[in-house]
C-alpha positions in Angstrom: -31.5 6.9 5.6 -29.9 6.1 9.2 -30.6 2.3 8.4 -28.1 2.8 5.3 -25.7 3.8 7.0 -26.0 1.7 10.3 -25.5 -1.5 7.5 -22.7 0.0 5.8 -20.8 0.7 8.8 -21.7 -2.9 9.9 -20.5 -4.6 6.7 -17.5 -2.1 7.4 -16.9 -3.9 10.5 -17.4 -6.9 9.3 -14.8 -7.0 6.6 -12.3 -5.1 9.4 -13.1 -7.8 11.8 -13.0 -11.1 9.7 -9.9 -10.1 6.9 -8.6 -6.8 7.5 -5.6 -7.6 9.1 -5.0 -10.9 6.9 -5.3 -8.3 3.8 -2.5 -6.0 5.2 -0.4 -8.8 6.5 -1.0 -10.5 3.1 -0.4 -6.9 0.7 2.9 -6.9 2.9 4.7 -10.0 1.4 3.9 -8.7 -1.7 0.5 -10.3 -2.8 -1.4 -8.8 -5.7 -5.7 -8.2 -5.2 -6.1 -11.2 -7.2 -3.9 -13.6 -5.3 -5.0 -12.1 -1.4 -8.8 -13.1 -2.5 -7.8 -16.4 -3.7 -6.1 -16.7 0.5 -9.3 -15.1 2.4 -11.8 -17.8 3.7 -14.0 -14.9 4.4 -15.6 -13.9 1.4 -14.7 -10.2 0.4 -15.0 -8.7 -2.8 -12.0 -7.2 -4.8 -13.2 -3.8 -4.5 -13.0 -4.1 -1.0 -9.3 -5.5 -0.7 -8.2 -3.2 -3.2 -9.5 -0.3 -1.3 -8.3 -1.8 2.1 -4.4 -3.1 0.2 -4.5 0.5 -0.9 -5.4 2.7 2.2 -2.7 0.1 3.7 0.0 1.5 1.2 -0.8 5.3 1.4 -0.6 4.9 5.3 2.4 2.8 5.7 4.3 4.7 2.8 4.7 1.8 0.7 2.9 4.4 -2.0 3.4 8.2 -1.7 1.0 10.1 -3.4 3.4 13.3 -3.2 7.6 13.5 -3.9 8.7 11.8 -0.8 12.2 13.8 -2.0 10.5 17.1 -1.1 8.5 15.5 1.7 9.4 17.8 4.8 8.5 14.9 7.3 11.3 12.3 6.5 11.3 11.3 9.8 11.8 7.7 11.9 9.5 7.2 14.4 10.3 4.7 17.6 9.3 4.0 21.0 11.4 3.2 24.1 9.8 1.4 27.6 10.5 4.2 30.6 9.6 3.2 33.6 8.6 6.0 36.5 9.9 5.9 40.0 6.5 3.6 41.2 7.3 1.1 38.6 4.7 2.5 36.1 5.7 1.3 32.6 5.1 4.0 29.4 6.6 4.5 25.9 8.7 7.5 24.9 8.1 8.8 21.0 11.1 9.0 20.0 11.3 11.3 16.7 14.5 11.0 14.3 15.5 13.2 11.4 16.3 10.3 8.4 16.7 10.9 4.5 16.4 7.0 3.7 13.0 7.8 3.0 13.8 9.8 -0.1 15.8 7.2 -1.7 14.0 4.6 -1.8 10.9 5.2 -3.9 10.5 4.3 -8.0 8.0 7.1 -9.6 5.2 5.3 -11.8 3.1 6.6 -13.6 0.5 3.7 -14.2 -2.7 6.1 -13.3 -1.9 7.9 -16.5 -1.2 4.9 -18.9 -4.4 3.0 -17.1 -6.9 5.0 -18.2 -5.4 7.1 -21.1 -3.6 5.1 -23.1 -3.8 1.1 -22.5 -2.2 0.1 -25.4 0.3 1.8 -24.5 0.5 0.2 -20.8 0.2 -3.4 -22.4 2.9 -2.9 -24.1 4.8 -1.6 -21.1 3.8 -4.6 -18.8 4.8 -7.4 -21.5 8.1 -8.1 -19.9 6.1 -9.1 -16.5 4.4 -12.3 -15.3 0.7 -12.8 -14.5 1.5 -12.3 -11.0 3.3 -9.0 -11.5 0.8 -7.5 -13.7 -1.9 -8.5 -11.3 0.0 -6.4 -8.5 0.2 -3.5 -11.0 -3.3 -3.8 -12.7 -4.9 -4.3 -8.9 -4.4 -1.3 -7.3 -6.5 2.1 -7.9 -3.4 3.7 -9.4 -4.6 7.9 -9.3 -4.2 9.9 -12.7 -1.0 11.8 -11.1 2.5 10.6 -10.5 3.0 8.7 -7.7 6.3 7.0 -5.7 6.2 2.9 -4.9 8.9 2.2 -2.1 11.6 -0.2 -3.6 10.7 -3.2 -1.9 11.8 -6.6 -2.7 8.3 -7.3 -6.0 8.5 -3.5 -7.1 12.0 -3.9 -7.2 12.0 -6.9 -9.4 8.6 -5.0 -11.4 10.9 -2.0 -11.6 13.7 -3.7 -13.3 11.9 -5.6 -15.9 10.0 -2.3 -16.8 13.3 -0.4 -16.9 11.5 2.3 -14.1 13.8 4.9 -12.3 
């Protein structure tokens, strides 16, 4: 039993270690599941960079799985460089109160359509290119409603689709 998970947490590592970061950087720009494997030398299946493109998303707020309107925590986070009387260097949190965070964000509901009604989603995702409907058929989308932020490919997925 211990050996299980000593070799998941190993192949956990692994993956971290050899393509985490390239996923993130590469989910960033934009990249559906599809096109990030097609980049990694390391090989890593595509349940694994969806889940990691994914986790990336929730914790970034690129996807909210709640209203980020009725969010309570629309808050900017920074950090300024103080520096003590003996030269000691440190960061500051510095907390602000911001409501950008509620306006930017489309509400999809691509869970739902997924797995209850796919005719009804190919329909919906005609307009798109292969590209876009990799993004949008890539990622684990939950059976509830949940808010994309309106960056620069959900944007452009957004206005084909006609999404508000």
């Amino acid at each position: 039993m211990e050996n299980k998970y000593f070799k998941q947490a190993l192949s956990d590592f692994t993956i971290e270690f050899a393509s985490g970061d390239a996923i993130r950087a590469l989910s960033d720009k934009g990249y559906s599941v599809n096109k990030i494997k097609s980049k990694l030398d390391f090989p890593t299946t595509e349940d694994r960079i969806r889940d990691i493109v994914w986790k990336h998303y929730i914790d970034n707020k690129t996807i909210c799985l709640s209203d980020p309107a009725n969010d309570l925590k629309n808050e900017k986070v920074t950090y300024e460089k103080v520096t003590d009387s003996y030269g000691r260097i440190s960061f500051k949190q510095i907390v602000v109160k911001t409501d950008e965070i509620t306006n930017g964000y489309i509400a999809c509901d691509f869970g739902k359509m997924i797995y209850q009604n796919k005719d009804e989603l190919s329909k919906l995702l005609a307009p798109l290119d292969e590209e876009e409907k990799d993004y949008i058929m890539g990622l684990p989308w939950p059976l509830t409603r949940v808010w994309h932020v309106k960056n620069e490919v959900f944007e452009k997925i957004s206005s084909k689709l006609q999404l508000k």
